[in-house]
LUMLOKOL-394372 format. One record per residue: residue number from 1; residue in one letter; chain; x, y, z of N, C-alpha, C in turn. Coordinates in Angstrom, 3 decimals. Atoms other than C-alpha are relative to their C-alpha. Layout:
residues N
NUM; A; A; X; Y; Z; X; Y; Z; X; Y; Z
...
//
This chain:
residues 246
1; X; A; 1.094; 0.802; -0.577; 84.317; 79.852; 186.206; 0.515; -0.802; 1.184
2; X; A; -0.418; 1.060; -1.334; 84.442; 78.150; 189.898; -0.609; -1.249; -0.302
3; X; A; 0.389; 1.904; -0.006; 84.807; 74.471; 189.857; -1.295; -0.162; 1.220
4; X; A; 1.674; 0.020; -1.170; 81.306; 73.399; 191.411; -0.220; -1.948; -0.419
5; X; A; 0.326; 1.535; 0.024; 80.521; 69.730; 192.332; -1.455; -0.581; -0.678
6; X; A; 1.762; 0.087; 1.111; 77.511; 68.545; 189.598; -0.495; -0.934; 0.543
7; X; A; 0.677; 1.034; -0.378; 77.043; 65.122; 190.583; 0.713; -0.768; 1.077
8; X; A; -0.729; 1.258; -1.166; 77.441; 62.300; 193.547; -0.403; -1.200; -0.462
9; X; A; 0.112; 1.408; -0.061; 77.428; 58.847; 192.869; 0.342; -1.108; 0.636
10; X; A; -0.915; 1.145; -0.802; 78.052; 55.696; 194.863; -1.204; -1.749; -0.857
11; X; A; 0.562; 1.221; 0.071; 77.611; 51.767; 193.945; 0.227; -0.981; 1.034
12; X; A; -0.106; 0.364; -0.892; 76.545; 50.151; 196.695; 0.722; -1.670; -0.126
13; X; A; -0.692; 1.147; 0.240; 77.284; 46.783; 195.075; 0.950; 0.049; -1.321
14; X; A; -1.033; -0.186; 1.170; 80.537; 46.693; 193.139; -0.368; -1.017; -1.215
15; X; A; 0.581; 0.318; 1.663; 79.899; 46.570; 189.286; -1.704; -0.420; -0.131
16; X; A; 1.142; 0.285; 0.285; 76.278; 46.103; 190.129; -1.139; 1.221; 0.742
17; X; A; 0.307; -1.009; -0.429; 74.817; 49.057; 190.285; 0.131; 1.405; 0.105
18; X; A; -0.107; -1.664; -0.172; 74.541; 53.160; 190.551; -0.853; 0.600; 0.137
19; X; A; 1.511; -0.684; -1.206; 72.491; 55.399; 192.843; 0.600; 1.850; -0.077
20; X; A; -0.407; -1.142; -0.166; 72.733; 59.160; 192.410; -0.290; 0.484; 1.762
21; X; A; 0.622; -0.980; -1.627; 72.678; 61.236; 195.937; 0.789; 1.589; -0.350
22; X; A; -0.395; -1.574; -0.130; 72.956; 65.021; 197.093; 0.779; 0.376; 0.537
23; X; A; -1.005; -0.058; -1.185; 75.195; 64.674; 199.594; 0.233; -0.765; 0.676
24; X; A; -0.347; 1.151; -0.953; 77.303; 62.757; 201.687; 1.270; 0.242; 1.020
25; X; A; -1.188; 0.211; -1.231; 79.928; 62.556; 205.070; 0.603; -0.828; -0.063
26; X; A; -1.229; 1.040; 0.537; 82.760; 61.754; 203.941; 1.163; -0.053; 1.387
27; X; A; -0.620; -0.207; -1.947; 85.395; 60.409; 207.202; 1.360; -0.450; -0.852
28; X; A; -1.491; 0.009; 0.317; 89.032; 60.533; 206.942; 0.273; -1.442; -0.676
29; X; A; -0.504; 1.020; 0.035; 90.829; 57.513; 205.302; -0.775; -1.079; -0.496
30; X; A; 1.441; 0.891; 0.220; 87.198; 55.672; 204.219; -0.495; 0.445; -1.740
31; X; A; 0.610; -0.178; 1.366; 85.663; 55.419; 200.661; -1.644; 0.811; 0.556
32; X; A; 1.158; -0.878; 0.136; 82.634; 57.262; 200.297; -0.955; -0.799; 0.422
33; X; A; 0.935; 0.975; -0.750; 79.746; 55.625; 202.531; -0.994; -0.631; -1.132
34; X; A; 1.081; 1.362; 1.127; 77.945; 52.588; 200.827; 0.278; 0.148; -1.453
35; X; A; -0.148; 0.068; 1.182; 79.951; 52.816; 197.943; 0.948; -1.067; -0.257
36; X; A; -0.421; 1.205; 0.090; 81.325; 49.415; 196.817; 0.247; -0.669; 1.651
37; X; A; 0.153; 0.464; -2.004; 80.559; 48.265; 200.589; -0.069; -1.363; -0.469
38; X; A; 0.450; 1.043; 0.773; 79.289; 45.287; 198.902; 0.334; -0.481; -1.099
39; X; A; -0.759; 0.914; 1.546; 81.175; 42.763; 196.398; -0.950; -1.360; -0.142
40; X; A; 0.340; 1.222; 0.461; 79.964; 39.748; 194.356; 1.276; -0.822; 0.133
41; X; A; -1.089; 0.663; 0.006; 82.737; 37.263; 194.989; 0.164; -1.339; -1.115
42; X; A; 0.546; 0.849; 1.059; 82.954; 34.773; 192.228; 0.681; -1.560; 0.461
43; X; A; -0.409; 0.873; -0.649; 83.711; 31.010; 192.503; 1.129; -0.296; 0.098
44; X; A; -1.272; 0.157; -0.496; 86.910; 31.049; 192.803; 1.315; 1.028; 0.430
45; X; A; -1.023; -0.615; -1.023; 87.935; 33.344; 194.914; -0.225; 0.023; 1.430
46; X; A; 0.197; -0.199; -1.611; 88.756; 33.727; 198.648; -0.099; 1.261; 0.709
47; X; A; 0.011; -1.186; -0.782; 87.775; 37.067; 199.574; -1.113; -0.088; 1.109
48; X; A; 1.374; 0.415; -1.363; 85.389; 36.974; 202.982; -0.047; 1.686; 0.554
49; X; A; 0.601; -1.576; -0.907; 85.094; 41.231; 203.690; 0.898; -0.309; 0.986
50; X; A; -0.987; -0.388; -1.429; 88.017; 41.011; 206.567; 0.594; 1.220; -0.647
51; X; A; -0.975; -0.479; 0.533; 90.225; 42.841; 204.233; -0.102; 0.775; -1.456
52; X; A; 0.212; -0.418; 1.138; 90.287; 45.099; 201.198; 0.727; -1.110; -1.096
53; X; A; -0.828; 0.684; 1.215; 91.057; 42.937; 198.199; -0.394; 0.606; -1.584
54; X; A; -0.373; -0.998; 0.896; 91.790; 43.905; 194.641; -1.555; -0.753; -0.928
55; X; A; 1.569; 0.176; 1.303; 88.513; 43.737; 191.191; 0.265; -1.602; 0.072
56; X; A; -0.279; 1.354; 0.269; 90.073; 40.061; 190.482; -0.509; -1.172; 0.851
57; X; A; 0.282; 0.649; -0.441; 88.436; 38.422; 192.911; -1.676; -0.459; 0.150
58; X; A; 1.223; -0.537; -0.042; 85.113; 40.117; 192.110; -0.340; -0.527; -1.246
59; X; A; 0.564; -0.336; 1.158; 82.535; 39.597; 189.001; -0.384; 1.089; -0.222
60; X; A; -0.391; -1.264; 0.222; 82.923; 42.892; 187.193; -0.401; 0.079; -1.239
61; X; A; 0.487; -0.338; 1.907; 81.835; 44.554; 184.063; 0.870; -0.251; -0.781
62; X; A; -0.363; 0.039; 1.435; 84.727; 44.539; 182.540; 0.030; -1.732; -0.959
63; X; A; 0.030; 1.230; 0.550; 84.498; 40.605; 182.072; -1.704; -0.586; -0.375
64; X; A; 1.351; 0.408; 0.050; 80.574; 40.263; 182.153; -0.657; 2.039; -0.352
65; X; A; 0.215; -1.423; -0.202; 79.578; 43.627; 180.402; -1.753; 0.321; 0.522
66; X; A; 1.031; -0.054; -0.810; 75.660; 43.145; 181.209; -0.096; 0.858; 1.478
67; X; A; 0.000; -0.600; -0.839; 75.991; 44.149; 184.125; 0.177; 1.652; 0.260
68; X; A; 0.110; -1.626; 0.208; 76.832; 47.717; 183.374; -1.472; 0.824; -0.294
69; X; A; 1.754; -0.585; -0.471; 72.953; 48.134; 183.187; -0.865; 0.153; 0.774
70; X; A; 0.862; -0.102; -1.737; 72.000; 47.788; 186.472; 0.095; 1.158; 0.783
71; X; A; 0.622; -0.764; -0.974; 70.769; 50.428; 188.610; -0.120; -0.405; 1.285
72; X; A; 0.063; -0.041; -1.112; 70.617; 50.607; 192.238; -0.673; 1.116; 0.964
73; X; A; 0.706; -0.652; -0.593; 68.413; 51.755; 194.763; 0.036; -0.314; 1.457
74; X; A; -0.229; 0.864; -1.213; 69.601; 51.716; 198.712; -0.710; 0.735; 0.610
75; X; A; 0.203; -0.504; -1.228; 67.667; 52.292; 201.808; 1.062; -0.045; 0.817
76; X; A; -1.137; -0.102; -1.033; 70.265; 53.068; 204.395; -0.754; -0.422; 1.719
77; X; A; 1.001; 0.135; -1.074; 67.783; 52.541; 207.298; -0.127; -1.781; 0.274
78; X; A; 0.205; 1.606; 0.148; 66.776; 48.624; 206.374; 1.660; -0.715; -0.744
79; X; A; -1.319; 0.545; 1.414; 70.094; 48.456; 203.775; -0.532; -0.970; -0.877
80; X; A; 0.280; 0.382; 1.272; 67.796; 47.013; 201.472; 0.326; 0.497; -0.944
81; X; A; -0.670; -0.138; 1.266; 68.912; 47.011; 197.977; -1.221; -0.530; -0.832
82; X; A; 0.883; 0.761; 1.191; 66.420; 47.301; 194.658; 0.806; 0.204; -0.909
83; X; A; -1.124; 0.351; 1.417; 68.543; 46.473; 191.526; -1.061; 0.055; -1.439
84; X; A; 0.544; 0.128; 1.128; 66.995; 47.083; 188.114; 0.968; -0.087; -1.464
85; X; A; -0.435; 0.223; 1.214; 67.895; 45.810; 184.362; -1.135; -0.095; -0.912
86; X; A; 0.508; -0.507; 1.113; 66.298; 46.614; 180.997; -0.679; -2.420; -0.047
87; X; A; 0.214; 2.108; 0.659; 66.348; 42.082; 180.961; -0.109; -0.657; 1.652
88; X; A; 0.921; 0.885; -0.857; 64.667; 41.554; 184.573; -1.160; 0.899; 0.335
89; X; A; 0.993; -0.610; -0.701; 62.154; 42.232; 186.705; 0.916; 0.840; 1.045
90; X; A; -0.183; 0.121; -1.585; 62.958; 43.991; 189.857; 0.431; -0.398; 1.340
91; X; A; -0.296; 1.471; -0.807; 64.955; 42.799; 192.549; 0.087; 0.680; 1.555
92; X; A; -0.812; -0.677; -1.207; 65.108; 44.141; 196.594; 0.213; -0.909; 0.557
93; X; A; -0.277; 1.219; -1.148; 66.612; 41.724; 199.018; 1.533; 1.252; 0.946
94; X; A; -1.301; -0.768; -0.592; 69.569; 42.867; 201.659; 1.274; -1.408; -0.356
95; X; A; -1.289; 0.531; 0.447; 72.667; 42.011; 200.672; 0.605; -1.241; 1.237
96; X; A; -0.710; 0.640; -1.752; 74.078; 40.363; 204.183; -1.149; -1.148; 0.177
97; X; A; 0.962; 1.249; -0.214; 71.278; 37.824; 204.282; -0.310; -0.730; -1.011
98; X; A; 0.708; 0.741; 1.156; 69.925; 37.184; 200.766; 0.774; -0.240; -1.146
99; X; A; -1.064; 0.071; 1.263; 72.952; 37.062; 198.618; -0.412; -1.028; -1.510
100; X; A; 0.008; 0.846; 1.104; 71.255; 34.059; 196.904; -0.991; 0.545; -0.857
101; X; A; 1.236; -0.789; 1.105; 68.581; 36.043; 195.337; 0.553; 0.950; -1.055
102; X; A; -0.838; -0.633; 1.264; 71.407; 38.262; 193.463; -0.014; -0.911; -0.596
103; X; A; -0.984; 0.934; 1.032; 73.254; 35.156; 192.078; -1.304; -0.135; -0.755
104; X; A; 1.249; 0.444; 1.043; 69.781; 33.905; 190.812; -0.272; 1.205; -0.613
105; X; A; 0.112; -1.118; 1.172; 69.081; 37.362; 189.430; 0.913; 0.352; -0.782
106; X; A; -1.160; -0.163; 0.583; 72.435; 37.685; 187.781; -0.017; -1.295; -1.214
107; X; A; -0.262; 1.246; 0.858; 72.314; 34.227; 186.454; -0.110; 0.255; -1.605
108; X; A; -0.182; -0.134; 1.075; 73.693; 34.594; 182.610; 0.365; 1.093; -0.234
109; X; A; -0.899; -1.041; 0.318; 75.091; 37.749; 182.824; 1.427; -0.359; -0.226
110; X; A; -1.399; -0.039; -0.251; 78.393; 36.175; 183.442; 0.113; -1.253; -1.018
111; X; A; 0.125; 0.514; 1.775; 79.458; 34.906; 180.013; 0.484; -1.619; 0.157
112; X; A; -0.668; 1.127; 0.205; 80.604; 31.078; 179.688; 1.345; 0.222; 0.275
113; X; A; -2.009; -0.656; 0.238; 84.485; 30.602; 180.540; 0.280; 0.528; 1.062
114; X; A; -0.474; -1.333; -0.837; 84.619; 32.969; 183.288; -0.792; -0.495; 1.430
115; X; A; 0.638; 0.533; -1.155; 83.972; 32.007; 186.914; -1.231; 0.746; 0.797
116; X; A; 1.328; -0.644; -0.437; 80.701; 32.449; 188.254; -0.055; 0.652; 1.445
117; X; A; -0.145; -0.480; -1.364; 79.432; 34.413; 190.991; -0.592; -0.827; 0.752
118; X; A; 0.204; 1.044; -0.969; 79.040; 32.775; 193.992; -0.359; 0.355; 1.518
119; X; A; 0.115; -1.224; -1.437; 78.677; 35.375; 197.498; -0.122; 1.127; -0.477
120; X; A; -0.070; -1.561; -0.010; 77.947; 38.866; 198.171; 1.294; 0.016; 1.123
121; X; A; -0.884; -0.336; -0.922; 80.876; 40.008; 200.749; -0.232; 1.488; 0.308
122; X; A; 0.400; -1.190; -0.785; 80.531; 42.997; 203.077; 1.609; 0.465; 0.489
123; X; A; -1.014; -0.627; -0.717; 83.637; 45.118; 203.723; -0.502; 0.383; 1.128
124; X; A; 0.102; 0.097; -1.169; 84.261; 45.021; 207.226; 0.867; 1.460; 0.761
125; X; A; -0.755; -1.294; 0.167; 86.643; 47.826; 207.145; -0.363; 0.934; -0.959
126; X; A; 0.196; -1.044; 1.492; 86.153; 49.660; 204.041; -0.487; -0.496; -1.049
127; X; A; 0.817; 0.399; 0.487; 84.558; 49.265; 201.135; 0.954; -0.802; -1.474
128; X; A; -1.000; 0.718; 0.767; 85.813; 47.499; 197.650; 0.547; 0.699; -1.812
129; X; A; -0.398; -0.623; 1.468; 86.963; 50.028; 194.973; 1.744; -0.553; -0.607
130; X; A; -1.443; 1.265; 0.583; 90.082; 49.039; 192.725; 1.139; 0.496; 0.834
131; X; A; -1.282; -0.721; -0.764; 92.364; 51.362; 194.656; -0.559; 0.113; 1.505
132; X; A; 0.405; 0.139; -1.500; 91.992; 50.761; 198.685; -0.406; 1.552; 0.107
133; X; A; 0.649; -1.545; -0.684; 90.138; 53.829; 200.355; -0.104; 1.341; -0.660
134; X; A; 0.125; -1.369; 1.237; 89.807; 56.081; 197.320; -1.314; 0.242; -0.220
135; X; A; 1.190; -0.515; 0.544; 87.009; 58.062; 195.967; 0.574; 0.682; -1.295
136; X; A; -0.130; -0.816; 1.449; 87.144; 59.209; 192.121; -0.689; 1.277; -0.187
137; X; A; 0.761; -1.392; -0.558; 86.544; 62.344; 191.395; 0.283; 0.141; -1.817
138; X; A; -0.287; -0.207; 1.703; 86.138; 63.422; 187.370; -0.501; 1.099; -0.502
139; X; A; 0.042; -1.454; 0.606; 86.237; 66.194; 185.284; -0.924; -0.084; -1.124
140; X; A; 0.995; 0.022; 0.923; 83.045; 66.958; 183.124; 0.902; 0.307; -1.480
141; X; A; -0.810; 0.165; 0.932; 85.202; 68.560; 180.785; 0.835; -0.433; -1.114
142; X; A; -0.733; 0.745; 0.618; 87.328; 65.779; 180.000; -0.756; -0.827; -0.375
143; X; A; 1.429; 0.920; 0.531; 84.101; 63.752; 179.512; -0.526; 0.533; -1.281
144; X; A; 0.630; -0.222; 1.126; 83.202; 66.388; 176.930; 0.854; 0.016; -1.067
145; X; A; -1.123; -0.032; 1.362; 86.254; 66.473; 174.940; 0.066; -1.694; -0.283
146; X; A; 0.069; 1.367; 0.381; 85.882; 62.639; 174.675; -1.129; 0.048; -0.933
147; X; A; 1.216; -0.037; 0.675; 82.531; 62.991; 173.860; 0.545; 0.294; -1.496
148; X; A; 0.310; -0.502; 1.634; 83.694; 65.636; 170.663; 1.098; -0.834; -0.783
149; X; A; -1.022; 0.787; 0.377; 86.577; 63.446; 169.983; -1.007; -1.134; -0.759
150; X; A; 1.358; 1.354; 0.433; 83.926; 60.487; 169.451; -1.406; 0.565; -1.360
151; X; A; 0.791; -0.491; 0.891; 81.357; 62.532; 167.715; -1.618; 0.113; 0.155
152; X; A; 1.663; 0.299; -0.616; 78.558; 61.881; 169.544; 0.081; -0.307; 1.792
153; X; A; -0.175; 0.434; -1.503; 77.500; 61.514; 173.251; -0.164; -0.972; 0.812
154; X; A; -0.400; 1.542; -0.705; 78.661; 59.153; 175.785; -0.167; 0.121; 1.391
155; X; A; 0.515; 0.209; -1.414; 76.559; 58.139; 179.064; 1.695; 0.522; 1.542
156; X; A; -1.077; -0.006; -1.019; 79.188; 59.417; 182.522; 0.188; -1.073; 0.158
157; X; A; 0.197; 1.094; -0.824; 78.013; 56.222; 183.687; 1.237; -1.086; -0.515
158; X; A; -1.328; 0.947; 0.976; 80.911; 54.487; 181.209; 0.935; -0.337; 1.402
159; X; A; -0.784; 0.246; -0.779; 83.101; 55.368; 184.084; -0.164; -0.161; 1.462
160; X; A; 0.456; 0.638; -1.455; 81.804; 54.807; 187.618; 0.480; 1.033; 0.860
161; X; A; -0.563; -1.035; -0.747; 82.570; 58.105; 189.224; -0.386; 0.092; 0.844
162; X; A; 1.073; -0.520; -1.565; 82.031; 58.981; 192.636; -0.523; 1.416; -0.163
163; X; A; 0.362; -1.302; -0.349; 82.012; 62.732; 192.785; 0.505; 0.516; -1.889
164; X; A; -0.439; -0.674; 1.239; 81.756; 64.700; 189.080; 0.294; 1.738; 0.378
165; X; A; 0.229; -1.429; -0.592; 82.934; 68.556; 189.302; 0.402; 0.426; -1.958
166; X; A; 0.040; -0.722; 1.203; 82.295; 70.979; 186.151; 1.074; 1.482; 0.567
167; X; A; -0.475; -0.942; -0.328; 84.453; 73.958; 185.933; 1.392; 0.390; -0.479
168; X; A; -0.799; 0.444; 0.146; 87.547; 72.919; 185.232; 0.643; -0.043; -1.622
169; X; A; -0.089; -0.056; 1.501; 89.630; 72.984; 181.684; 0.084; -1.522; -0.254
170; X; A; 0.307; 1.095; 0.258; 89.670; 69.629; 180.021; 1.440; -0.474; 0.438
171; X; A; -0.831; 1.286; -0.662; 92.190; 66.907; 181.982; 1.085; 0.919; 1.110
172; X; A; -0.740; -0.828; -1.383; 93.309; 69.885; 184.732; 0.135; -1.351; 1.340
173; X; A; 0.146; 0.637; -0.998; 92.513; 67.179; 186.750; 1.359; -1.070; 0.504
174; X; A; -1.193; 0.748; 0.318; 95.908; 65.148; 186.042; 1.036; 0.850; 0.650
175; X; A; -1.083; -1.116; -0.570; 97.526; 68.314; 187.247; 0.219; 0.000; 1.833
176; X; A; 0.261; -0.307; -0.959; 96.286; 67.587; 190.759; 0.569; -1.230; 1.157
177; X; A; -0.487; 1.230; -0.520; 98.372; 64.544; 191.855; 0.976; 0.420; 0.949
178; X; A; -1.106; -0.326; -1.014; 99.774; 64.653; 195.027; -0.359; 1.689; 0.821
179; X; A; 0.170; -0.964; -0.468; 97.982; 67.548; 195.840; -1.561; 0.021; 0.864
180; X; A; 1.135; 0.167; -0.769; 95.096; 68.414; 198.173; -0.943; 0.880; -0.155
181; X; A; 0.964; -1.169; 0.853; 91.342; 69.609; 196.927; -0.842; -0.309; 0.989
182; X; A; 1.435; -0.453; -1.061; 88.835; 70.815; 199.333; -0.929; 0.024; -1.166
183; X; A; 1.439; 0.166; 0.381; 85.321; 69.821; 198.233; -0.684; 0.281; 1.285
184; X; A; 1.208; -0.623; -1.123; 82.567; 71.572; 200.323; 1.122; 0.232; 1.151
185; X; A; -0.932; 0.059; -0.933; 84.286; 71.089; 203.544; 0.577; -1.353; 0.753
186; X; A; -1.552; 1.258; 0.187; 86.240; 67.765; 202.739; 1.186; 0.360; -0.083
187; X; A; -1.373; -0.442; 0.714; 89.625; 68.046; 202.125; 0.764; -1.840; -0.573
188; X; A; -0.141; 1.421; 0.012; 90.748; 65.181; 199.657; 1.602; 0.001; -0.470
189; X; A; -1.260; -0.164; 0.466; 94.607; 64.107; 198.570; -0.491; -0.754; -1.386
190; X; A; -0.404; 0.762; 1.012; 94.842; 63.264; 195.002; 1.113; -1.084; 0.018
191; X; A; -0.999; 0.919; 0.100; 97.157; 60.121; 194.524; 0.063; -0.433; -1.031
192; X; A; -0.502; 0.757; 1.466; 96.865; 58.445; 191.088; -1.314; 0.618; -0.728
193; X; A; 0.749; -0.209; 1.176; 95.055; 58.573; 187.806; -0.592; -1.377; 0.108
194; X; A; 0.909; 1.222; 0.367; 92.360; 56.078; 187.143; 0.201; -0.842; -1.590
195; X; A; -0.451; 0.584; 1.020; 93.475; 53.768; 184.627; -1.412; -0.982; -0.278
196; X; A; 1.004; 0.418; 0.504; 90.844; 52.037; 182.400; 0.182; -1.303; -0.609
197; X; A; 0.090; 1.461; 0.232; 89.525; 48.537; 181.479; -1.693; -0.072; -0.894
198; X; A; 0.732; 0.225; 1.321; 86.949; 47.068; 178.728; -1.508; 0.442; 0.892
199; X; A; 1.408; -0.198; -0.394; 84.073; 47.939; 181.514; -0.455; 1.416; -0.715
200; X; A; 0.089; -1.675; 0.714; 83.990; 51.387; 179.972; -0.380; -0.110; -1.112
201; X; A; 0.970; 0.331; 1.456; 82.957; 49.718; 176.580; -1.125; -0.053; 0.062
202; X; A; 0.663; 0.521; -0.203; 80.090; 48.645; 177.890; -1.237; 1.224; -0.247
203; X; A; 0.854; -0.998; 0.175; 76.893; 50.908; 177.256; -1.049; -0.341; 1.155
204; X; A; 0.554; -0.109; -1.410; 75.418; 51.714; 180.885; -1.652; -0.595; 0.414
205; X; A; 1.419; -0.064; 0.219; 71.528; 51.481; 179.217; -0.192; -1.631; -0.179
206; X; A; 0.336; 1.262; 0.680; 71.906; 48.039; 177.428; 0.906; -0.585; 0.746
207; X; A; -0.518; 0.680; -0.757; 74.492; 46.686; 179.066; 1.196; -1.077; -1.001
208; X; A; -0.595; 0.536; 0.823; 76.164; 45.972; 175.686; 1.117; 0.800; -0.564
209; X; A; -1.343; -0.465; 0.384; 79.868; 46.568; 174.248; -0.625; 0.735; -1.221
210; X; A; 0.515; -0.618; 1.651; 79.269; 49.293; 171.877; 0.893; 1.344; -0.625
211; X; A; -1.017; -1.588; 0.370; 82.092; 52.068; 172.074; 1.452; -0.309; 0.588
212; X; A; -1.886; 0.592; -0.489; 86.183; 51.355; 172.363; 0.447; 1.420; 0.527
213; X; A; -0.866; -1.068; -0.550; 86.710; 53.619; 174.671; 1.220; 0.369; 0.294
214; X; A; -1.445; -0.061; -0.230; 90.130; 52.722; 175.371; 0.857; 0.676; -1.325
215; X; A; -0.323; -0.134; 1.128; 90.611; 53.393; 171.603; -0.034; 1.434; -0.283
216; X; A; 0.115; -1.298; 0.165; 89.450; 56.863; 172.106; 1.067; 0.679; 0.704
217; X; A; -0.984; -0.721; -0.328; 91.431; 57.631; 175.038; 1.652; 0.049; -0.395
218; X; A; -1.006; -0.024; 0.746; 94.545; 56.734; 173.008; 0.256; 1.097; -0.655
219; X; A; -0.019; -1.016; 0.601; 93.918; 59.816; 171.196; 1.072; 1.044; 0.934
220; X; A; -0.909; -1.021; -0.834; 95.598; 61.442; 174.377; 1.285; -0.612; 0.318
221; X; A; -1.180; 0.654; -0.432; 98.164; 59.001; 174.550; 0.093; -0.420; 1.698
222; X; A; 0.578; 0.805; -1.267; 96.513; 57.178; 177.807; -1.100; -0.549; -0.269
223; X; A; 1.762; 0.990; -0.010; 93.785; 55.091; 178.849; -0.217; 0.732; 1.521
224; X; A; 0.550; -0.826; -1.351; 93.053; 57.038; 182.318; -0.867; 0.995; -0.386
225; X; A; 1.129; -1.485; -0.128; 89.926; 59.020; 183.123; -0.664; -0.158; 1.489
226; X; A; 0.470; -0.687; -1.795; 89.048; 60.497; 186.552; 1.402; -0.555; 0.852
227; X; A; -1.303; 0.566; -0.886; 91.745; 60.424; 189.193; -0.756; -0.526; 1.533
228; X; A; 0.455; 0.792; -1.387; 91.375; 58.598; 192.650; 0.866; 1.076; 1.271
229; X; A; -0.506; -0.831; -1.324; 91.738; 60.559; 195.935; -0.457; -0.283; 1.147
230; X; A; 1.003; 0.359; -1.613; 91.394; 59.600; 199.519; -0.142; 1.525; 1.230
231; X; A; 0.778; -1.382; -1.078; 89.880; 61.926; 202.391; 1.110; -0.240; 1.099
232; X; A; -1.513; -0.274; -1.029; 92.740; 63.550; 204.643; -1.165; 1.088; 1.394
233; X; A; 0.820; -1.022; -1.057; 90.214; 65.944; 206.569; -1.608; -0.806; -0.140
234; X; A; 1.543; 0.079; 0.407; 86.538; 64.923; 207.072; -1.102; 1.080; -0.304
235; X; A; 0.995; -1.437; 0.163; 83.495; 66.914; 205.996; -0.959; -0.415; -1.009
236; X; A; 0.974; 0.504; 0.394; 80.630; 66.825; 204.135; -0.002; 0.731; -1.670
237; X; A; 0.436; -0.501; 1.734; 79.749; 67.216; 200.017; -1.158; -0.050; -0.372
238; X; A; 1.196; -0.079; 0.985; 77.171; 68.451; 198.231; -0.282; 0.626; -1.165
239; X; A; 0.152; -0.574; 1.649; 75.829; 69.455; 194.915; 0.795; 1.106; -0.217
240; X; A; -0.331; -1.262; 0.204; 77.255; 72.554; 194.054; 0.916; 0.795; 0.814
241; X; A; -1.336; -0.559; -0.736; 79.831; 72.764; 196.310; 1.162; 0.537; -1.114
242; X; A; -1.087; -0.788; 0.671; 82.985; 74.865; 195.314; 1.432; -1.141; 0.173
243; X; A; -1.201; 1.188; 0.001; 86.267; 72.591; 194.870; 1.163; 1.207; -0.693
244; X; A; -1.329; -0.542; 0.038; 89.807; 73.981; 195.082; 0.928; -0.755; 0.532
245; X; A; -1.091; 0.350; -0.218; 93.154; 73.380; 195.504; 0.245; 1.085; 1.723
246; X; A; -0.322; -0.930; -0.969; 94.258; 73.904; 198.933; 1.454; -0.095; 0.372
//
């Protein structure tokens, strides 16, 4: 079976949010367009979008799991943003102007104890995933052998993937480090494995801790799922593209 690209995903606002698309132009050296472009900065940190900085400065699922229920919906035209949760109404505002209309829609997601959010920030360069200028890329496969490992099935959304490709035997994808995989007519370098954190507990629908995932992937003797790869050639992806090793 040829590896074929199933799904695209990008979150335009990091940990708040996920927007399926069909395709996208991907440019050398750049995360995947409007995908964590946009951070919540919390109160006590100094990140201002000059510079890529690391999750820790951000409010993030894995410390506020709520948030793992939000949905996202971007115009690229206006860059309005509509945000939906199972526990609001509705929210569009643009990020770059109205930041205070998140915090107020967020308000109580972010648990006691834990510093609140406080800004949106706009990468000015690139956007704000945990690994500078990467795009994840994950193996359905290894999603389903978790799944039978578990016993039952478990939302993708656990892990925040950019690009999913089916095809593949279960965790081939580990095999691909340091090496370079043409998608459509991208060409990306693998560099690391995606190492995992309690946001992955979180259940994508409710927005509530309900599965130890870390506990599962122990079974393989890791906590990594999907690897991170940045774009060495530019070019464009879409559904059902073919993915190889080149």
């Amino acid at each position: 079976m040829t590896a074929q690209v199933t799904e695209i995903w990008r979150h335009p606002i990091k940990s708040h949010g996920r927007e399926a698309i069909d395709r996208v132009a991907l440019s050398e050296g750049q995360t995947l367009p409007y995908d964590r472009l946009w951070a919540v900065a919390h109160e006590a940190s100094d990140a201002d979008g000059t510079k890529w900085a690391t999750c820790h400065g951000f409010s993030r699922g894995s410390q506020a799991p709520e948030l793992a229920a939000i949905w996202a919906s971007l115009d690229e035209a206006s860059e309005r943003i509509t945000l939906t949760h199972p526990k609001r109404s509705p929210l569009t505002f643009h990020p770059d102007t109205e930041s205070d209309k998140l915090i107020d829609w967020t308000r109580g997601f972010i648990p006691e104890g834990r510093a609140q959010s406080a800004r949106i920030v706009r990468g000015q360069t690139t956007g704000f995933p945990d690994t500078e200028s990467t795009i994840t890329i994950g193996n359905m496969s290894s999603h389903r052998a978790v799944e039978q490992w578990f016993g039952r099935p478990l939302s993708i959304h656990r892990w925040r993937c950019n690009i999913w490709v089916d095809g593949l035997a279960p965790w081939e994808e580990f095999d691909w480090m340091d090496r370079d995989i043409q998608i459509g007519s991208a060409v990306l370098r693998v560099v690391e494995r995606t190492d995992r954190c309690l946001h992955t507990a979180a259940n994508p629908e409710t927005g509530r801790r309900d599965v130890d995932t870390l506990a599962l992937l122990d079974h393989w003797n890791h906590r990594d799922f999907t690897v991170r790869a940045q774009v060495v050639t530019a070019g464009v992806v879409a559904k059902g593209d073919t993915v190889q090793r080149v």
